[in-house]
C-alpha positions as CSV (number, residue, x, y, z in Angstrom):
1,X,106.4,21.9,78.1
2,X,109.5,19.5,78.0
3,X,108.3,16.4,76.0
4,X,110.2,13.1,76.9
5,X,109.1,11.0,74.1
6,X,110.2,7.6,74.9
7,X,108.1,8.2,78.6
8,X,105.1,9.3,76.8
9,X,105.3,5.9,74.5
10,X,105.4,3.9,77.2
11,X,102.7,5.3,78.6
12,X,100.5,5.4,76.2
13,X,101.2,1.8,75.7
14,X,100.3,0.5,79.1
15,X,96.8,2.6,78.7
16,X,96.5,0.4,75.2
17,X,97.0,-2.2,76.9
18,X,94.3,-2.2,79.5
19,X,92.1,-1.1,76.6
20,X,92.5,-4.4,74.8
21,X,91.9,-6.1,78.0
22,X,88.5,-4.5,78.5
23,X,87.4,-4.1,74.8
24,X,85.0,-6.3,73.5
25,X,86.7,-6.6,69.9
26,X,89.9,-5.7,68.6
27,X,91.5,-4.8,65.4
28,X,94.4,-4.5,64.1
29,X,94.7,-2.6,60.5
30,X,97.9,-1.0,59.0
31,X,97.1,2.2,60.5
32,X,96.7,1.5,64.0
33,X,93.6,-0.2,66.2
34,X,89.8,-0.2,66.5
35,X,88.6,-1.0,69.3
36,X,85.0,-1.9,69.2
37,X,82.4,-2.5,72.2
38,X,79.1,-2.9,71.6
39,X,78.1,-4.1,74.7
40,X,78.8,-0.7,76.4
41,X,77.6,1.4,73.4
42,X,76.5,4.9,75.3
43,X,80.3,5.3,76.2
44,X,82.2,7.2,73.5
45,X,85.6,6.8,75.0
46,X,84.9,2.6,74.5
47,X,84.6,2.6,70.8
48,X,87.2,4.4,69.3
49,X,90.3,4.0,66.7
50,X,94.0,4.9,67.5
51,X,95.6,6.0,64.6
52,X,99.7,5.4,64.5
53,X,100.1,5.9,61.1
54,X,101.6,9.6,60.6
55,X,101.0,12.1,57.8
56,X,97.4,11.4,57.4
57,X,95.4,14.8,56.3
58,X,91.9,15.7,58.3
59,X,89.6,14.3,55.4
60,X,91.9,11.1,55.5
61,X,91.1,10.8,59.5
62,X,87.8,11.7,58.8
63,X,86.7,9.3,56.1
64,X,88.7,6.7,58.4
65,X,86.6,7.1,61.7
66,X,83.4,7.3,59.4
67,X,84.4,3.6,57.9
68,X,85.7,2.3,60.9
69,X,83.8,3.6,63.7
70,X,80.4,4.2,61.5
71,X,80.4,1.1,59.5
72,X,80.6,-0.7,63.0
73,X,76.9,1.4,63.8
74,X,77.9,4.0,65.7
75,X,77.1,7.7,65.2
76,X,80.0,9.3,67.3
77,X,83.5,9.4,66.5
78,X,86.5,9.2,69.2
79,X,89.8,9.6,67.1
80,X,92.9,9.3,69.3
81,X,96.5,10.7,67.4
82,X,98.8,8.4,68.8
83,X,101.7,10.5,67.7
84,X,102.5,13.8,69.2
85,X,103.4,15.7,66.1
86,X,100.5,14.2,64.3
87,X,98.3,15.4,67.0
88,X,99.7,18.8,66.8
89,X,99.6,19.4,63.1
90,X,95.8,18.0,63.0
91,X,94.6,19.5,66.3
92,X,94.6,22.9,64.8
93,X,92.6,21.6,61.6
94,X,89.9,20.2,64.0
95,X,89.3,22.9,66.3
96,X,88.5,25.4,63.0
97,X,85.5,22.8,62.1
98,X,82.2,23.3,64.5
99,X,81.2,19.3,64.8
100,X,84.5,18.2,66.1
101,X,86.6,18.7,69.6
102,X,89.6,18.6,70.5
103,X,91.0,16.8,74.1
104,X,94.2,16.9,75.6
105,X,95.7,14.3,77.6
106,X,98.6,15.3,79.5
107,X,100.9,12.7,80.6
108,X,102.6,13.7,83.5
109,X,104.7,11.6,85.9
110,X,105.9,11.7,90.1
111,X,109.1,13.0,90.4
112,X,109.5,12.8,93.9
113,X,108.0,14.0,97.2
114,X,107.3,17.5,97.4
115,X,106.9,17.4,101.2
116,X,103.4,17.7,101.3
117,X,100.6,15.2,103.1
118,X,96.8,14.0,102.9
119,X,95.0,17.1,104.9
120,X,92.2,14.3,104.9
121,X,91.5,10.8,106.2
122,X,91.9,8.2,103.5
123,X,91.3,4.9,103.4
124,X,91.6,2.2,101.1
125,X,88.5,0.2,99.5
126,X,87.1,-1.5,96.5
127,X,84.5,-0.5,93.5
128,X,82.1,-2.8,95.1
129,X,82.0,-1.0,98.5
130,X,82.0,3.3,96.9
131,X,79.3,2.2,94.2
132,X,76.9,4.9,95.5
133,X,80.0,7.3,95.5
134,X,81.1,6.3,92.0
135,X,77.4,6.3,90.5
136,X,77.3,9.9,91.8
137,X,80.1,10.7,90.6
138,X,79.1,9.6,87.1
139,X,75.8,11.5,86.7
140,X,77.5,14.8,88.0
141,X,80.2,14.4,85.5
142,X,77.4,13.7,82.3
143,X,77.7,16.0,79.5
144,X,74.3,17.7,79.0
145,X,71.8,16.3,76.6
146,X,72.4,12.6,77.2
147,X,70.1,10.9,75.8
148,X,69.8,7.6,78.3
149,X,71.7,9.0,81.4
150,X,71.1,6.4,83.5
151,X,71.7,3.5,81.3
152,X,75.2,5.4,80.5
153,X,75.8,5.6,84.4
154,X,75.1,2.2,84.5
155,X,77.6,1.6,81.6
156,X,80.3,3.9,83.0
157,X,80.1,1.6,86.0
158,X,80.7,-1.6,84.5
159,X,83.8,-0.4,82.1
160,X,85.0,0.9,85.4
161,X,84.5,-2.4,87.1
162,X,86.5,-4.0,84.1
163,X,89.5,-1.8,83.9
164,X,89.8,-3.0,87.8
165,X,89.8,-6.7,86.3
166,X,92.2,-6.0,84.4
167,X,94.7,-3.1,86.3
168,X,93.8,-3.7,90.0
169,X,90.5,-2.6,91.9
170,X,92.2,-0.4,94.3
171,X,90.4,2.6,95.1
172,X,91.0,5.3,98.0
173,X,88.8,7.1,99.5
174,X,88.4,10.3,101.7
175,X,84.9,12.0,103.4
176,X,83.3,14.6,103.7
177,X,80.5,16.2,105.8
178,X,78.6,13.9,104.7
179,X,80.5,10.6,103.9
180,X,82.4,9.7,101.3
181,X,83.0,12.4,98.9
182,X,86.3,11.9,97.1
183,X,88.4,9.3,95.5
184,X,90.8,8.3,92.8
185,X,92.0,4.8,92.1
186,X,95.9,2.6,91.0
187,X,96.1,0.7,88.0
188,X,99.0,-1.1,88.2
189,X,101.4,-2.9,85.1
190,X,105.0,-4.5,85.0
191,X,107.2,-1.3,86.4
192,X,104.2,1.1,86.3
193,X,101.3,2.4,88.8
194,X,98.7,4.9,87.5
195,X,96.5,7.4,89.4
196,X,93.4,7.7,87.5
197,X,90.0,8.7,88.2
198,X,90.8,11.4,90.5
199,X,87.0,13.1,91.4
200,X,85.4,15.0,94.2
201,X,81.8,15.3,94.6
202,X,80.5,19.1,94.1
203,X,79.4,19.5,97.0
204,X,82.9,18.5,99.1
205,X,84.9,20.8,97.0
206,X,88.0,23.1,97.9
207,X,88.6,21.2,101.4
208,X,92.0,19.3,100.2
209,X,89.9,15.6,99.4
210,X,91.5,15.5,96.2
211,X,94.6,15.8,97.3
212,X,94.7,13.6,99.9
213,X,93.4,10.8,97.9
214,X,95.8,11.8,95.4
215,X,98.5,11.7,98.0
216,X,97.8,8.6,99.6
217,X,97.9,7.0,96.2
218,X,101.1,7.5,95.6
219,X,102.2,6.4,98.5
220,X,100.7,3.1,98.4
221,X,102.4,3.0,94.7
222,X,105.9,4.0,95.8
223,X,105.5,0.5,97.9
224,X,105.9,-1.4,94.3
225,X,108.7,0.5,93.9
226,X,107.5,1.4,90.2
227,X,110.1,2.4,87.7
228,X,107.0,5.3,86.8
229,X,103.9,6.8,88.9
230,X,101.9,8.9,86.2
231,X,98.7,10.3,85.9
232,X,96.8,11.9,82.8
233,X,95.2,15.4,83.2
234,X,92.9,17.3,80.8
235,X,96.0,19.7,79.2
236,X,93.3,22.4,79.4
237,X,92.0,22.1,82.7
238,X,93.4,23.7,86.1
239,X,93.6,20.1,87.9
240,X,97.4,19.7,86.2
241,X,98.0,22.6,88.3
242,X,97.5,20.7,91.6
243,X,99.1,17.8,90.0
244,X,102.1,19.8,89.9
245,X,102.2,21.1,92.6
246,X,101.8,17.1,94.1
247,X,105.1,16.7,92.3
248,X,103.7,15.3,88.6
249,X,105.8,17.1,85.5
250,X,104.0,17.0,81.7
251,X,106.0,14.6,79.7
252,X,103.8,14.8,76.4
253,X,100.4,15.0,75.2
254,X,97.9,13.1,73.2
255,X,95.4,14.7,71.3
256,X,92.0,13.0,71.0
257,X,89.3,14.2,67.9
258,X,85.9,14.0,68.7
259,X,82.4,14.3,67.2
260,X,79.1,13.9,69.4
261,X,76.2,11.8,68.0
């Protein structure tokens, strides 16, 4: 994968940015951020520290999330390498040790039309109006062994509902057999439109709603004319394949350390 470094900074910065906007508290230390939210405590991804100082060994990160994240009362730990060599020397270090994961963001951006269009009807709506869709959504995508699933659903739905305050609330959506089964959503910054939460209900699968939701978003965000249209995709996951082939390239990746509660 070609890496374009001063992309992938940019990027990262815009999602940083909404993250501020929709964290409860703050901080900023000599290594990085924290980013604390007790409010929404049963989402991992909303309490979590982003480390930009580099050369820091495994123990060092360790001991760091355990002060940061656990001193704050919280028993999981969401570590996100905000440097791309960091992430690759630690990632390796993390994956040998049997309470930790690994993720991979991949940043990839549109780098043009690839000729292809929505096989679906899509329209464009709000949070407010695909709730049911969104809560579904949620509870098929829970990890097993969730303590308090619907209380995190709940949760899920409100961070959602505050990263539209802050990016835009514009959602598209396509149906299925049975109504409305697929949907992805633009955030939107100075120069910059993201797709994010791509997701198709199980039961709709392999009948082309992703894309077309996909597709549609981009169209609406070429009508900014955006200096960048990106996406992130799990770097392990076979959705970056249909990203590419909707005319997304990798740029860089950030690596994310995690430990359930």
């Amino acid at each position: 994968m070609e890496t374009d470094a001063a992309t992938r900074r940019r990027l990262l910065e815009f999602e940083i940015g909404l993250d501020r906007a929709v964290t409860e508290e703050v901080r900023e230390e000599e290594w990085g951020e924290a980013f604390l939210c007790p409010g929404l405590s049963l989402i991992w991804d909303n309490t979590w520290i982003a480390i930009e100082r580099t050369e820091m060994g495994a123990e060092e990160v360790i001991e760091l999330g355990d002060r940061v994240i656990g001193g704050a009362g919280f028993e999981h730990r969401t570590i996100v390498l905000c440097d791309e060599a960091d992430g690759l020397r630690l990632a390796p270090e993390f994956e040998d040790r049997p309470d930790w994961e690994v993720e991979i963001g991949r940043y990839m951006t549109w780098r043009g039309d690839t000729g292809r269009s929505a096989a679906a009807d899509v329209r464009e709506t709000t949070l407010a109006e695909i709730l049911p869709l969104r809560r579904q959504f949620s509870r098929e995508d829970l990890p097993a062994g969730v303590a308090r699933p619907e209380e995190t659903v709940e949760q899920l739905l409100e961070l959602e509902g505050r990263y539209g305050e802050a990016g835009g609330d514009r959602w598209f959506v396509a149906d299925g057999p049975d109504g409305p089964a697929a949907a992805c959503r633009l955030l939107a910054g100075p120069g910059i439109q993201q797709v994010e939460d791509v997701a198709t209900l199980e039961s709709a699968r392999e009948r082309g709603l992703a894309q077309s939701v996909v597709l549609t978003a981009i169209e609406e965000a070429q009508a900014a004319d955006p200096e960048l249209i990106f996406l992130v995709a799990d770097g392990t996951d076979w959705p970056q394949l249909m990203y590419s082939k909707l005319g997304f390239e990798p740029v860089g990746d950030l690596h994310i350390l995690r430990r359930k509660p």
